[in-house]
N, C-alpha and C positions, 0 to 999 in steps of 0.2 A: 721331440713331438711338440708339437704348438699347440700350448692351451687357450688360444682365443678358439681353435677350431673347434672344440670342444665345449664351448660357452653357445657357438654359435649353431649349434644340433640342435634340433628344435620336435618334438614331439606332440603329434595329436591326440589331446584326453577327449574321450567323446561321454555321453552319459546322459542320466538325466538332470532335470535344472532347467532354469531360463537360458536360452538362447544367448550370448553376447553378438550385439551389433555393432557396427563402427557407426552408424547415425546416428545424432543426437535428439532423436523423436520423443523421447523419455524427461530428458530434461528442456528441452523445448517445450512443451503439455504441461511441465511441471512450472518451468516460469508465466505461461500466459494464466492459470489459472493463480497463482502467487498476486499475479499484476491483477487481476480482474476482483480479485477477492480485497487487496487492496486499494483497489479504486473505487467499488462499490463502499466501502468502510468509510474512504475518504467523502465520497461523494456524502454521502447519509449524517456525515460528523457537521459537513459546510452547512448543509442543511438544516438540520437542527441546533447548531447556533445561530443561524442568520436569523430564526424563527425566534430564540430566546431571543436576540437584542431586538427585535420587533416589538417583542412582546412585552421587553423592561422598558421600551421607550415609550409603549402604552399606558403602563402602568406607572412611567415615569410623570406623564402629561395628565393623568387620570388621578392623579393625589391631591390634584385640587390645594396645592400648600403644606400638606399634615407633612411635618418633618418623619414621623416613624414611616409615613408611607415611600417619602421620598430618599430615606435612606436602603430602602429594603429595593431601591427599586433601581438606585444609585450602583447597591451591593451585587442585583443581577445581572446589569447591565455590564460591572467591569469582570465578573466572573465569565461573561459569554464571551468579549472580546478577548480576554484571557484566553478562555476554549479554544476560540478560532485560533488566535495565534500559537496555541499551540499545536495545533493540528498542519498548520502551515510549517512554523519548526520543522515538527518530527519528519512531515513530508519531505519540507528538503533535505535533510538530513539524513534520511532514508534513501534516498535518490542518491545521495551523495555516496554513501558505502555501497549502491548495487553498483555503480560505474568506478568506485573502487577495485571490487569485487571482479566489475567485468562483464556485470549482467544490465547491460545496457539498457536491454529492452523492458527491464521489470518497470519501471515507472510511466508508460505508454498511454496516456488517457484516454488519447484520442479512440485508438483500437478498444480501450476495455467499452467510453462510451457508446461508443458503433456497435458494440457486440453485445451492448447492456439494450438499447435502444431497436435495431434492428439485429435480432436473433436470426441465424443459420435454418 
């Protein structure tokens, strides 16, 4: 008797439960919203550094001389470019292990912006 033939008997469990599909609908849904969730985050983080280094460059020019004012203003300024850069980092970085990974499409800007901007 041949035991592949026996490996290869396949039976139908029916029941209840979720459905199993062969389409990837579930994890598709799951990566655009992953991407859109992270690009809104991204986008909001660019933003509110670009506004802090404004804002220390004002109060950098608005110290009129006072050294405490132009250290505190010195200390915001390289704290925001910090931020930024780190946000750029992780970004790439991030990118980097989803096309590791294989999830090519998670870092997609263009689509989250389009779909941030002009909604369905």
């Amino acid at each position: 008797m041949d035991h592949n033939n026996l490996i290869a008997i396949g039976y139908k469990i029916s029941g209840g439960g979720i459905p199993v599909t062969n389409n990837d609908d579930g994890v598709s849904k799951m990566e655009t919203i992953i991407s859109n969730f992270i690009g809104l985050l991204t986008f909001v983080a660019v933003i509110y550094f670009v506004i802090r280094i404004i804002l220390a460059g004002y109060s950098f020019i608005s110290s009129q001389g006072d050294e405490k004012k132009m250290i505190e203003a010195r200390s915001s300024l390289t704290n925001s470019v910090l931020g930024l850069v780190i946000v750029v980092v992780a970004l790439g970085l991030g990118s980097l292990i989803a096309h590791l990974l294989g999830m090519d499409g998670l870092f997609d800007f263009t689509t989250t912006i389009t779909s941030l901007v002009l909604p369905n």
